[in-house]
Backbone as CSV, one residue per row, in Angstrom:
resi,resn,N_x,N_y,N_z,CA_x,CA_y,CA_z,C_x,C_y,C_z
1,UNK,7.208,31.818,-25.385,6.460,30.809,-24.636,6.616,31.084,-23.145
2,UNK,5.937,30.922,-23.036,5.435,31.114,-20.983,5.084,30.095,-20.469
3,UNK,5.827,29.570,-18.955,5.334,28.495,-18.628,4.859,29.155,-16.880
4,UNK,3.605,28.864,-16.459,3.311,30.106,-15.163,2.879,27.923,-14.219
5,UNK,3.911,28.388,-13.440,3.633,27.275,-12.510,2.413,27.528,-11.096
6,UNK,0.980,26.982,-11.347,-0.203,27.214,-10.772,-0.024,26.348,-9.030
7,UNK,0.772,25.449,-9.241,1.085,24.459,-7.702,2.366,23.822,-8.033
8,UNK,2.870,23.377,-6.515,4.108,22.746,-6.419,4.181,21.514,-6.063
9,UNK,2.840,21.154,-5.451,2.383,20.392,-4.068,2.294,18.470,-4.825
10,UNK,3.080,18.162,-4.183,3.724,16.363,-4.287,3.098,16.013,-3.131
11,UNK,2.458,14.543,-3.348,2.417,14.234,-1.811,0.923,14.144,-1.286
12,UNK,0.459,13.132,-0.374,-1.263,13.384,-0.124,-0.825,14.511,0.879
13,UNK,-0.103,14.372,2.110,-0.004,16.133,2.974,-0.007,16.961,2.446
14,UNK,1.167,17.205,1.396,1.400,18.557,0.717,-0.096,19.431,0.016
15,UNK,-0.566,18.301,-0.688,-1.336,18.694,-1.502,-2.873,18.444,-0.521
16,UNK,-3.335,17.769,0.158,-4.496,18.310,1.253,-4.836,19.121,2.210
17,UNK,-3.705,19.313,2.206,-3.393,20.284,3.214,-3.135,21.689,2.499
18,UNK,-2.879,21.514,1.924,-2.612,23.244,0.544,-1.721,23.431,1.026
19,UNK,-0.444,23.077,1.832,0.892,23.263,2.374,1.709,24.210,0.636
20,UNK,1.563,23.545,-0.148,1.507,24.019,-1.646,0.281,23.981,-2.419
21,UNK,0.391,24.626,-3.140,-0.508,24.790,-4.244,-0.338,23.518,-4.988
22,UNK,-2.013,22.818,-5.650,-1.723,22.137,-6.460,-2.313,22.440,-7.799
23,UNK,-1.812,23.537,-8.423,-3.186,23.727,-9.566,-2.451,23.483,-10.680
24,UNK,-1.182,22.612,-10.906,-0.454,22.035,-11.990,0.242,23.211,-12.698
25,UNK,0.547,23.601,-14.051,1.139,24.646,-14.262,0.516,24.862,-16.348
26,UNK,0.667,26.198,-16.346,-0.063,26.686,-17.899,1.036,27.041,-18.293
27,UNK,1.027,26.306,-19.978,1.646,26.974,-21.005,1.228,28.081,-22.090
28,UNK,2.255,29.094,-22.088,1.175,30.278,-22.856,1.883,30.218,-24.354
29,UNK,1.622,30.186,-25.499,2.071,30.272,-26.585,1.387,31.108,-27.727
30,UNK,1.605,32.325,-27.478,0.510,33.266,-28.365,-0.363,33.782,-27.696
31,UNK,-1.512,33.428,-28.759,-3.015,33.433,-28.042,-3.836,32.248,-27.292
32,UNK,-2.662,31.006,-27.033,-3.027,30.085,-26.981,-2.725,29.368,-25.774
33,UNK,-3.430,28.663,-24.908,-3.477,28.585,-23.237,-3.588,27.285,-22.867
34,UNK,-2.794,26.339,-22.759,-3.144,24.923,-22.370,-2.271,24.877,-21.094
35,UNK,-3.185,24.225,-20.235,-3.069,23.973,-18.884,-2.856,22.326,-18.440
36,UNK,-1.470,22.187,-17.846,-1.119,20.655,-17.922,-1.390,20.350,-16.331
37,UNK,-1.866,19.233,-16.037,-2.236,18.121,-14.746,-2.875,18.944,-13.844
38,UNK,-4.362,19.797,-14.174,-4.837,20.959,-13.200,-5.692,20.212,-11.757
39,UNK,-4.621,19.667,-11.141,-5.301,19.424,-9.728,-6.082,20.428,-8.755
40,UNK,-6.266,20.108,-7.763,-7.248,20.710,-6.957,-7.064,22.333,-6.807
41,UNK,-8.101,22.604,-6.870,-7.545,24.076,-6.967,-6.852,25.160,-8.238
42,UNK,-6.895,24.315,-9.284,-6.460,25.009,-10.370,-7.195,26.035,-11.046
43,UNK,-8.591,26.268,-10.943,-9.779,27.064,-11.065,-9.159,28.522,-10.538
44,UNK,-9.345,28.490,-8.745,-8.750,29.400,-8.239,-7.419,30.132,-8.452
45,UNK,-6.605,28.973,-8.911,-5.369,29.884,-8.840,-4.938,30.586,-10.275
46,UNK,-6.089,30.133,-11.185,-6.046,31.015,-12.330,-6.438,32.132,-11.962
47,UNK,-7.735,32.454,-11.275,-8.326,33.686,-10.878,-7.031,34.127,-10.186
48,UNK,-6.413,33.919,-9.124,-5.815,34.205,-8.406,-4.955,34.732,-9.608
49,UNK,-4.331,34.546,-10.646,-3.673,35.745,-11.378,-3.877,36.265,-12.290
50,UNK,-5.374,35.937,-12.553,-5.670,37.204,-13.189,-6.033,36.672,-14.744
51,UNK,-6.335,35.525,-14.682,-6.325,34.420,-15.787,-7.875,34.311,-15.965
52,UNK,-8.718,34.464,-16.913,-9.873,33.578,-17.379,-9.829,32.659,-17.572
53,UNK,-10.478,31.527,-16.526,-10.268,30.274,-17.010,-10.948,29.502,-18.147
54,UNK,-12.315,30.510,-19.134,-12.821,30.141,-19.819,-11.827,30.507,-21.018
55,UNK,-10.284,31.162,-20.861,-9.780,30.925,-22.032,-8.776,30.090,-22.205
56,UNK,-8.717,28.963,-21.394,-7.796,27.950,-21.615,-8.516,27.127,-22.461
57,UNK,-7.724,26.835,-23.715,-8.369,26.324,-24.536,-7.976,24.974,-24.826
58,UNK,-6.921,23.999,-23.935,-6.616,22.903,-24.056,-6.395,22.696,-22.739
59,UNK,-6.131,20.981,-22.697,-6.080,20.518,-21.068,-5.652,19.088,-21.950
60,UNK,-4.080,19.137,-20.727,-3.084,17.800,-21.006,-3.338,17.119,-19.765
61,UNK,-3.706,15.717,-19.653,-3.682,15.095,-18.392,-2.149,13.900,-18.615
62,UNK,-1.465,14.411,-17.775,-0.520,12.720,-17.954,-0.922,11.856,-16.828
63,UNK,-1.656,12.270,-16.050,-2.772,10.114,-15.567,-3.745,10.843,-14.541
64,UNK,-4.242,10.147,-14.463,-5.759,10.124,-13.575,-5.655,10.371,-12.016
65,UNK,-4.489,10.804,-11.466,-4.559,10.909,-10.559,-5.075,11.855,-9.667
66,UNK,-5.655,12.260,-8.510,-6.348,13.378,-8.253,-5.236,14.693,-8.053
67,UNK,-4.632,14.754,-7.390,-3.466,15.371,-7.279,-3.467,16.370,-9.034
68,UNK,-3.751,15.665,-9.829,-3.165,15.849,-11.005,-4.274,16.297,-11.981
69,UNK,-5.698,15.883,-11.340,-6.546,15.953,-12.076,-8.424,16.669,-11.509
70,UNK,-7.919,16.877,-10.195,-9.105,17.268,-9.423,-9.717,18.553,-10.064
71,UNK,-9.591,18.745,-10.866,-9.978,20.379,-11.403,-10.281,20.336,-12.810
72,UNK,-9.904,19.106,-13.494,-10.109,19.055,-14.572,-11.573,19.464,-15.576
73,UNK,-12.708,18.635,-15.046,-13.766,18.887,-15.122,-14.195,20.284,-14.922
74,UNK,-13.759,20.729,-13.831,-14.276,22.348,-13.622,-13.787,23.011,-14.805
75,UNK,-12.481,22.848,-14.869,-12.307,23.573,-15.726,-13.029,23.257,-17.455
76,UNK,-12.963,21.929,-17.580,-13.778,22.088,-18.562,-14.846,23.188,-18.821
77,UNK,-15.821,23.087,-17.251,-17.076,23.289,-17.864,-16.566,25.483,-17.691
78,UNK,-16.063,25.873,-17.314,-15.568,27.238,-17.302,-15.264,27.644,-19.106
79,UNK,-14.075,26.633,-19.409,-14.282,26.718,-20.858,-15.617,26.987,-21.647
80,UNK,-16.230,26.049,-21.162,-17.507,26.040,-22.000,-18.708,26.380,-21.566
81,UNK,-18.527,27.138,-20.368,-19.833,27.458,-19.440,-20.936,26.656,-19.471
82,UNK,-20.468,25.404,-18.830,-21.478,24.877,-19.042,-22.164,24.412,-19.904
83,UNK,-21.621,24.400,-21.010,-22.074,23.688,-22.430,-22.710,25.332,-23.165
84,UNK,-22.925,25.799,-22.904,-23.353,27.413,-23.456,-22.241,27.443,-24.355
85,UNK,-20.888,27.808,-24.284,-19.925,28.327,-25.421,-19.011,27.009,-25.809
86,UNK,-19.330,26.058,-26.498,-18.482,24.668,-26.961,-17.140,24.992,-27.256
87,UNK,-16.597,24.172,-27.142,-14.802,24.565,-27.866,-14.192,23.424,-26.830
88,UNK,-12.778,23.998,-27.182,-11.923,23.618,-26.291,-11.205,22.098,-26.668
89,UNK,-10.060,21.568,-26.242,-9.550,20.411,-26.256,-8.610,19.846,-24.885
90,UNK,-9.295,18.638,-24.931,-9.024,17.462,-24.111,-8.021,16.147,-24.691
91,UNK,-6.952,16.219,-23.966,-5.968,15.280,-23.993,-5.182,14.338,-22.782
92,UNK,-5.557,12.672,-23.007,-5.843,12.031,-21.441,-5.727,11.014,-21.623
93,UNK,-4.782,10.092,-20.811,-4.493,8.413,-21.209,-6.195,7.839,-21.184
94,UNK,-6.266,6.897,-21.395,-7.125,6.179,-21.903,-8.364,5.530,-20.404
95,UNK,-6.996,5.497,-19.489,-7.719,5.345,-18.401,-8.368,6.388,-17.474
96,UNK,-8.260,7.469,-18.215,-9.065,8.469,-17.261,-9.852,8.664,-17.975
97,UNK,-10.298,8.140,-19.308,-11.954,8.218,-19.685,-12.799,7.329,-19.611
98,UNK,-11.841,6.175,-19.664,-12.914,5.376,-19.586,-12.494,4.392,-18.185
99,UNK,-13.508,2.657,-18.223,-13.361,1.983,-17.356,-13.800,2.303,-16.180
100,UNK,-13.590,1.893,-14.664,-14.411,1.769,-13.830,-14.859,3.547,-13.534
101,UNK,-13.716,4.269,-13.570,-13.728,5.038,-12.593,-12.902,6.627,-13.327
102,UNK,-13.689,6.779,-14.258,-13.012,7.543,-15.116,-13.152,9.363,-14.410
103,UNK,-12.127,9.800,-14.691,-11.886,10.928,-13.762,-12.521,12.467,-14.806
104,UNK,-12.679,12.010,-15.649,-13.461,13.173,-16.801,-14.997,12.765,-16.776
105,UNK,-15.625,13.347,-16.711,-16.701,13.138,-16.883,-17.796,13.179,-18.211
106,UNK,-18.367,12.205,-18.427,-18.923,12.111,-19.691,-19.731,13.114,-19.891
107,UNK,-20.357,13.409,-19.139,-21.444,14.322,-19.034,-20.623,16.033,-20.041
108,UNK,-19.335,16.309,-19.233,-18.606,17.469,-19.779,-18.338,16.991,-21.194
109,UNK,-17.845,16.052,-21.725,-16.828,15.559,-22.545,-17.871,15.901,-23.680
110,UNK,-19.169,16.055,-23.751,-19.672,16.411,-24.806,-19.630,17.854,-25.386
111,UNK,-19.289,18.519,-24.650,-19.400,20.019,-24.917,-17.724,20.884,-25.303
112,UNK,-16.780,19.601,-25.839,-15.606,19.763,-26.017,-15.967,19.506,-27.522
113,UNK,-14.721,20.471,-28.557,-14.397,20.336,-29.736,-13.902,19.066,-30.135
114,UNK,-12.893,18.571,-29.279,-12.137,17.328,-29.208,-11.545,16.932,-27.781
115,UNK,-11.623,15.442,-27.986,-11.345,15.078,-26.796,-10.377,13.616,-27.489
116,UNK,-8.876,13.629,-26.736,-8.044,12.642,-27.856,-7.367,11.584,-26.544
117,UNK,-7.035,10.189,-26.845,-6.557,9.403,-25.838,-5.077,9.411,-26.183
118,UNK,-4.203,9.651,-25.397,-3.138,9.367,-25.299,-2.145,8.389,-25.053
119,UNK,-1.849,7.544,-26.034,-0.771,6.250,-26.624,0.402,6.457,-26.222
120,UNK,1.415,5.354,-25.830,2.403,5.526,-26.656,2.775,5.977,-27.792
121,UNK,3.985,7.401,-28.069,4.562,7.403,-29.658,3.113,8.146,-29.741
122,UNK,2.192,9.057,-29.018,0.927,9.306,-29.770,2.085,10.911,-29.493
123,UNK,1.586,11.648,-30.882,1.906,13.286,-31.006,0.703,13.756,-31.637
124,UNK,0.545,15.084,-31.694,-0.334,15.938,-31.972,-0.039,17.495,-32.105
125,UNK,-0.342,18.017,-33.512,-0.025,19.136,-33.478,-1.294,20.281,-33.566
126,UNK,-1.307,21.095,-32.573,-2.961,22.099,-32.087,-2.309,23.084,-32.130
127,UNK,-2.806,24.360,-32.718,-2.129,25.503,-33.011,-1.423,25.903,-32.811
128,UNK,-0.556,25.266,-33.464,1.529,25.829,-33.952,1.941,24.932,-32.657
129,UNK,1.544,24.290,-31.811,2.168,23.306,-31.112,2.118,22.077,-30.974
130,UNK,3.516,21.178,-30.796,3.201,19.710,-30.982,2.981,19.219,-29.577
131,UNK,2.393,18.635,-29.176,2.674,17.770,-28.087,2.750,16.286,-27.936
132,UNK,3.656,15.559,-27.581,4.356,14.430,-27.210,4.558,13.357,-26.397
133,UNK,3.942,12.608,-26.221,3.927,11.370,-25.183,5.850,10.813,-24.943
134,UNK,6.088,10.903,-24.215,7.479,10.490,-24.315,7.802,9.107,-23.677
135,UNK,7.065,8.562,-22.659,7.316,7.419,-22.207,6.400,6.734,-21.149
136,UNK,5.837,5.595,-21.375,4.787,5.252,-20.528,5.615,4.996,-19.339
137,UNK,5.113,5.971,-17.992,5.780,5.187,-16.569,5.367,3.914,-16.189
138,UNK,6.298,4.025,-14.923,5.350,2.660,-14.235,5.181,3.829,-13.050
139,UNK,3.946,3.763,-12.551,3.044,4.559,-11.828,1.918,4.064,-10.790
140,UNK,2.191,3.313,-9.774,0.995,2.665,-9.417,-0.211,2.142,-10.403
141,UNK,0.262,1.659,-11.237,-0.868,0.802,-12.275,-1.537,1.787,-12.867
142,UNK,-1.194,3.196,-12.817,-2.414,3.883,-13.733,-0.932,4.350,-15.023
143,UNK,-1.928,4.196,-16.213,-1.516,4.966,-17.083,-0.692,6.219,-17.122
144,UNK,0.559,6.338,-17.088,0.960,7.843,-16.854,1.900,7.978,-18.260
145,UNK,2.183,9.326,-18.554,3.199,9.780,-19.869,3.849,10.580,-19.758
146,UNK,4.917,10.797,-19.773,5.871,12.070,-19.739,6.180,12.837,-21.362
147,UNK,5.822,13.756,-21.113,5.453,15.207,-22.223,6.717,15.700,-23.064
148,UNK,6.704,16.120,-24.153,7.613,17.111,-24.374,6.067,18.347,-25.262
149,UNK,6.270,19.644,-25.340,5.726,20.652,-25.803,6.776,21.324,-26.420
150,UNK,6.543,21.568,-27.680,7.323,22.373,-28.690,6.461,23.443,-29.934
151,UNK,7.530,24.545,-29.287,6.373,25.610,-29.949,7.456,26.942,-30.302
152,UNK,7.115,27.307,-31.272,7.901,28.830,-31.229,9.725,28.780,-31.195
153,UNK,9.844,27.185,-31.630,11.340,27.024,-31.669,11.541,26.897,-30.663
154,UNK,11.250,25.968,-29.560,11.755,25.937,-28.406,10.694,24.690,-27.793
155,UNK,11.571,24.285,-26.811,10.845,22.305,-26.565,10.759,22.436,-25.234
156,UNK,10.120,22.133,-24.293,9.579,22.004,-22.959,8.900,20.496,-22.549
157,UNK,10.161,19.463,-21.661,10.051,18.716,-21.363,9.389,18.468,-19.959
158,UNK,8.540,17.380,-19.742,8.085,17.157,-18.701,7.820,15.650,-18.365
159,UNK,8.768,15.546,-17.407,8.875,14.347,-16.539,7.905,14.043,-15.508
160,UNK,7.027,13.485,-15.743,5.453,13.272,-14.598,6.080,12.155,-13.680
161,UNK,5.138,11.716,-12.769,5.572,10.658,-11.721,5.587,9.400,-12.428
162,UNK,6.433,9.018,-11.501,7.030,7.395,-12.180,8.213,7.119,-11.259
163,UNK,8.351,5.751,-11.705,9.827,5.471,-11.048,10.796,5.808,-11.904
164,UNK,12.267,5.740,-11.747,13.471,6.111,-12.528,13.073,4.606,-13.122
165,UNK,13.716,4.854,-14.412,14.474,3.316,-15.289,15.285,4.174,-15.857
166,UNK,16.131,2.870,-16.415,17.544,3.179,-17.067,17.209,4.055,-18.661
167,UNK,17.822,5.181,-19.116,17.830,5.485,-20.326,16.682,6.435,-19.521
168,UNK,15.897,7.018,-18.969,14.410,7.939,-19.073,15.018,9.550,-19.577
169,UNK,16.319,10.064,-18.677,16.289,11.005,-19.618,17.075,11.278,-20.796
170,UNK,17.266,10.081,-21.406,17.658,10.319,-22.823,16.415,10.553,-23.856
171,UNK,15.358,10.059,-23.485,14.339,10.971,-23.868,14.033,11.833,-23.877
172,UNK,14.728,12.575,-23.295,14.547,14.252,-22.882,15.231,14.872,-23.833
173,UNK,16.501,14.530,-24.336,17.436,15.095,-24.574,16.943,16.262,-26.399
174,UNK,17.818,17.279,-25.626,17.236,18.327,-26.932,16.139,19.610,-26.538
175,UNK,16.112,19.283,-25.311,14.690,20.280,-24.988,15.208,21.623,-24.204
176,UNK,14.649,22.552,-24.371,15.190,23.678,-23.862,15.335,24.010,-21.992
177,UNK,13.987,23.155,-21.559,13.389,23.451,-20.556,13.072,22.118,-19.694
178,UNK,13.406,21.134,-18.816,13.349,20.280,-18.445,12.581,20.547,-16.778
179,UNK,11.232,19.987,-16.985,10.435,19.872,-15.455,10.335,18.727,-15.262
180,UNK,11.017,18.382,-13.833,11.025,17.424,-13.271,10.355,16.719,-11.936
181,UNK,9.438,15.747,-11.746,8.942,15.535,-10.664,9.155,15.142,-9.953
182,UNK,9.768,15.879,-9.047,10.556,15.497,-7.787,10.614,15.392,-6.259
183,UNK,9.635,14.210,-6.130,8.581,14.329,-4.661,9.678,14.156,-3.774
184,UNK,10.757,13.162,-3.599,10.837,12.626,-2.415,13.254,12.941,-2.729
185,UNK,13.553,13.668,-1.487,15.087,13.577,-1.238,16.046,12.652,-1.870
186,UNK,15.337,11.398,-1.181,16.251,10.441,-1.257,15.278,9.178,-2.371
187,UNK,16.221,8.018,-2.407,14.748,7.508,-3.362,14.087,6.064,-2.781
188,UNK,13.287,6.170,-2.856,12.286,5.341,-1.692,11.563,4.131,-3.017
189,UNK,10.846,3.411,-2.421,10.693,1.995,-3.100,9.433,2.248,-3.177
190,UNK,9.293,3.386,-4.288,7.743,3.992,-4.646,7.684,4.262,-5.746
191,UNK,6.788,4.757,-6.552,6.700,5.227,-8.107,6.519,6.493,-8.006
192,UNK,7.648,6.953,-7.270,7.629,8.736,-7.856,9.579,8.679,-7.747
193,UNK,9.512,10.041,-8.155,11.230,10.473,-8.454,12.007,10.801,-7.462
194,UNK,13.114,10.901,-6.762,13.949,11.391,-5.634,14.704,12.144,-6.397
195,UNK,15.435,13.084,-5.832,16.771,13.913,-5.969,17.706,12.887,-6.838
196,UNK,17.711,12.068,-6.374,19.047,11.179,-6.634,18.627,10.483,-7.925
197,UNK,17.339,10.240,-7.882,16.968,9.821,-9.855,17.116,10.502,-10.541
198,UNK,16.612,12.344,-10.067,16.854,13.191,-11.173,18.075,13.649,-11.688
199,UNK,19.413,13.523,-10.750,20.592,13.205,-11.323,20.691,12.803,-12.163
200,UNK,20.585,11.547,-12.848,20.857,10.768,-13.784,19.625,11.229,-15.129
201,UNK,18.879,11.904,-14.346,17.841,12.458,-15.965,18.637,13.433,-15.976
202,UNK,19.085,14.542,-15.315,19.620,15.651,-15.652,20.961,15.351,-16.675
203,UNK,21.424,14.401,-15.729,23.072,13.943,-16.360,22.669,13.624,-18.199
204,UNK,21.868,13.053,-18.327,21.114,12.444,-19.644,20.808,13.385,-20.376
205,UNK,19.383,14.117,-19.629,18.800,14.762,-20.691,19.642,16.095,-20.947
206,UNK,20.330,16.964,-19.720,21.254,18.307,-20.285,20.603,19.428,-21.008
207,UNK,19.668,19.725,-20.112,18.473,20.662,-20.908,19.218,21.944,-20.606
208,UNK,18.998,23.101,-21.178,19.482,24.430,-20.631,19.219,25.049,-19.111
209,UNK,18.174,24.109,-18.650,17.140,24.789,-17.668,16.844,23.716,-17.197
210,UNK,16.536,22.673,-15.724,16.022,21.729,-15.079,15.449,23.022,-13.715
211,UNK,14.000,22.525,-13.825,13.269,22.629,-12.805,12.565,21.786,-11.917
212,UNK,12.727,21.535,-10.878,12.252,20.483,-9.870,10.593,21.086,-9.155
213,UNK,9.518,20.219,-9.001,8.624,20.535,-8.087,8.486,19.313,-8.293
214,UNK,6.621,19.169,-7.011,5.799,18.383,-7.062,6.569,17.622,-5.764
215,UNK,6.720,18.612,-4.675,7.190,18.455,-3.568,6.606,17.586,-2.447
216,UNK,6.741,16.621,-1.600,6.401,16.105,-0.359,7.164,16.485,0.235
217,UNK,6.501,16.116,1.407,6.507,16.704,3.205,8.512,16.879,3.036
218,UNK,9.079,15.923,2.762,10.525,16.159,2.996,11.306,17.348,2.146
219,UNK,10.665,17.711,0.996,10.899,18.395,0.288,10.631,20.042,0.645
220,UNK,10.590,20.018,1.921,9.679,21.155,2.209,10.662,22.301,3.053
221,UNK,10.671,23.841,2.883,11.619,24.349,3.297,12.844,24.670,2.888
222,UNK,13.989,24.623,3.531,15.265,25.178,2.734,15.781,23.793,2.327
223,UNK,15.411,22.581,2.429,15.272,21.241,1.864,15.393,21.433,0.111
224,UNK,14.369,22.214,-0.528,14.447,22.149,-1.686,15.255,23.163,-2.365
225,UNK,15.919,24.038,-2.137,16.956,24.796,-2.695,18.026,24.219,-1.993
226,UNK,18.266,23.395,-1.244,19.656,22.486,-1.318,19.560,21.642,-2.251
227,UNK,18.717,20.919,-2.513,18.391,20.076,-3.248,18.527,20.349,-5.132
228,UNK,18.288,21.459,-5.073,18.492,22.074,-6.623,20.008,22.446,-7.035
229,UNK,20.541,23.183,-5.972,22.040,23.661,-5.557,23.120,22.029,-6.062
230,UNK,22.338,20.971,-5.131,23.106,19.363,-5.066,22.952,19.067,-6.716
231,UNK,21.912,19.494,-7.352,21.660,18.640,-8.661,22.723,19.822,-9.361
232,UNK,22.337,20.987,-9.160,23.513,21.405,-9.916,24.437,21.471,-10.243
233,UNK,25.103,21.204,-9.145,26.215,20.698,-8.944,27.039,18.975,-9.282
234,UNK,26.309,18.496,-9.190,25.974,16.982,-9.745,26.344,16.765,-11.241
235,UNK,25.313,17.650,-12.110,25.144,17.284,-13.493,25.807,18.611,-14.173
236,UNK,26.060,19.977,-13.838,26.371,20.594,-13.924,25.309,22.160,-15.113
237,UNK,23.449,21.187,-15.134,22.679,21.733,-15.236,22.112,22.892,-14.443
238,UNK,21.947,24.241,-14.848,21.255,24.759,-14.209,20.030,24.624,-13.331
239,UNK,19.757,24.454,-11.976,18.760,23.934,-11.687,17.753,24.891,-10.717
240,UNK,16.419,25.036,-10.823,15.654,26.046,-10.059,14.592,25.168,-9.299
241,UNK,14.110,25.247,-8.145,13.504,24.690,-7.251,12.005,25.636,-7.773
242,UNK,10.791,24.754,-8.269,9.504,25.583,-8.259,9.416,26.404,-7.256
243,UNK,8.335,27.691,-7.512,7.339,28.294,-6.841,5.773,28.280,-6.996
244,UNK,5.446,28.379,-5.805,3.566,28.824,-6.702,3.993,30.110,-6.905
245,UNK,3.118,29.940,-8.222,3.350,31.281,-9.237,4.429,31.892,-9.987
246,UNK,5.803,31.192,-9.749,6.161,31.147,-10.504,6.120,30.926,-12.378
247,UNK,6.877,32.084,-12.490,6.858,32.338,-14.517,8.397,31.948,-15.014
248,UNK,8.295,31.051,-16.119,9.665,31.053,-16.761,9.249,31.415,-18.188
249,UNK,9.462,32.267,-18.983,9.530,33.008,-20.244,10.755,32.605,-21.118
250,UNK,10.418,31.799,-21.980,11.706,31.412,-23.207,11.234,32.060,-24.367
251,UNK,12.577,32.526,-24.984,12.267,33.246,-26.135,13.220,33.163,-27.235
252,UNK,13.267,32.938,-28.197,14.448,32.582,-28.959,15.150,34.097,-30.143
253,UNK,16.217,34.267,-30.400,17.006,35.118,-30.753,17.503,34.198,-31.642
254,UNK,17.535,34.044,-33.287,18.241,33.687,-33.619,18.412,32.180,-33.609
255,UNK,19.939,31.796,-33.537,20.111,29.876,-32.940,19.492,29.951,-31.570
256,UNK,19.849,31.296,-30.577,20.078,31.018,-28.717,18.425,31.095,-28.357
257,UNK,18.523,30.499,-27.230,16.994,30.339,-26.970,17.307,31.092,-25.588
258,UNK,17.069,31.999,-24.674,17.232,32.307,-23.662,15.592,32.537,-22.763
259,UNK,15.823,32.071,-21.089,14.960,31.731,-20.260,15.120,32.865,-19.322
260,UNK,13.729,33.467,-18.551,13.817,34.255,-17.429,13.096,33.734,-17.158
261,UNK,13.523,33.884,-15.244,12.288,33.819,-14.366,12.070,35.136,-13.603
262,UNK,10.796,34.774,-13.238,9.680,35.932,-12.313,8.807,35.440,-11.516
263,UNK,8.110,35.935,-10.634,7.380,35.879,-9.564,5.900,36.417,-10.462
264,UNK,4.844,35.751,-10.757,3.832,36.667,-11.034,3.271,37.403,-9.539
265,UNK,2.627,38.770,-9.954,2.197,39.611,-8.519,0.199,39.110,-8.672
266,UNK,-0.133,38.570,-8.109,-1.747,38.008,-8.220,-2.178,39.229,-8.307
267,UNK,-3.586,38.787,-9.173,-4.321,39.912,-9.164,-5.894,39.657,-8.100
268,UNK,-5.827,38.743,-7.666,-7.047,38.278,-6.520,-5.885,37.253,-6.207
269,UNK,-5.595,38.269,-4.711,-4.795,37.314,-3.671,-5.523,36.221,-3.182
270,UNK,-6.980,36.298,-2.457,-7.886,35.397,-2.556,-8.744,34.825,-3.239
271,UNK,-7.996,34.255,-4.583,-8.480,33.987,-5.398,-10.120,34.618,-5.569
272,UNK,-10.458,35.237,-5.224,-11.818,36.082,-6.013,-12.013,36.984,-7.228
273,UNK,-12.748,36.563,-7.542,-13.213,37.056,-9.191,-13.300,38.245,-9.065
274,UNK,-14.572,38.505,-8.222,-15.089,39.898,-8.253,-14.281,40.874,-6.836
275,UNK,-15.348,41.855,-6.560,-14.479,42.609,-5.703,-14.677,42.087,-4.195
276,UNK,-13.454,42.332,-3.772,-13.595,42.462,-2.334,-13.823,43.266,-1.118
């Protein structure tokens, strides 16, 4: 399993500014390509390594937010060119399809194989992988869910924005790979995560592997490899500060499940298709 992180970018600066990338991050499992929270820019930064985006064949939203979801649609219609080649699957709380202001568009949603709302306790298993709603946040009033993905003997947790509550990463617990969203240093009287919440998920959940992104303005610089260094030290989890473009590769041997990371090298630095 391959997890290729497409953006890092937390934050309305971070992420309007392209200070980071926000194109969310793809899981590879086989022949099989699902791309989780593809915000702005996620189109490009597939090209940018070398990725067809008409072969991502699933798309996880955990909430409607733009940050999280600005690309979604495109990418749909890349899948399906436009309704020319149908396929594909769509997975998305309830409030990003429907109601005032739904962030998928109906118009695309027809030219999908399936398109499924995401519950509480809702799972689903799509070729040889399950995926997992783990806990409704509290999120500025929108619908949000935190993930687990399990595939190939090996579990990949994901902690989306929300505030901390008591017990969140004991939900975690068991997973090989723990991503955590970790906008803000310290923790502020907002519905996203600080350094100092993810302590106590790390302390909890005890994954082999905790990775932090989904960075704001404070997070920015040699800020966030202190910050990974502090959690490590803290919980006594291994901890890695995202990259754009960053790759983590798990592979299992046996009982041991072992993780590398890498730098992917782009294959259109400017994100362009064709030649330059």
């Amino acid at each position: 399993m391959r997890i290729l992180f497409l953006g890092t970018a937390g934050g309305r600066r971070v992420t309007f500014k392209q200070m980071r990338a926000s194109g969310g991050f793809l899981v590879e499992s086989g022949p099989w390509r699902v791309h989780v929270d593809p915000g702005p820019g996620a189109l490009v930064r597939l090209i940018q390594c070398g990725i067809d985006p008409g072969t991502v064949e699933a798309i996880l939203l955990t909430h409607r937010h733009l940050d999280h979801s600005g690309d979604v649609n495109t990418l749909v219609e890349a899948r399906t060119m436009g309704g020319w080649t149908k396929g594909g699957s769509l997975f998305a709380p309830k409030d990003a399809l429907e109601g005032e202001d739904p962030v998928v568009f109906r118009y695309h949603r027809k030219n999908l194989d399936r398109v499924e709302v995401i519950t509480p306790g809702w799972e689903v298993t799509w070729n040889g992988l399950v995926f997992r709603a783990v806990w409704p946040h509290l999120h500025h009033g929108v619908e949000t869910y935190g993930l687990i993905i399990e595939g190939e003997g090996m579990r990949v947790g994901y902690v989306a924005d929300g505030r901390q509550e008591d017990g969140l990463g004991e939900l975690y617990k068991g997973v090989d790979l723990l991503i955590v969203n970790t906008t803000f240093r310290r923790p502020r009287d907002m519905d996203h995560l600080s350094v100092e919440d993810a302590v106590h998920i790390l302390a909890q959940a005890r994954p082999r592997l905790a990775i932090i992104t989904h960075f704001s303005m404070e997070m920015m610089g040699k800020v966030v490899m202190e910050s990974a260094s502090y959690l490590e030290e803290r919980t006594g989890v291994e901890t890695l500060p995202a990259r754009d473009f960053m790759e983590i590769v798990l592979h299992r041997h046996g009982n041991e499940v072992f993780i590398e990371e890498a730098t992917v090298e782009l294959v259109h630095p400017l994100g362009l298709g064709g030649e330059v």
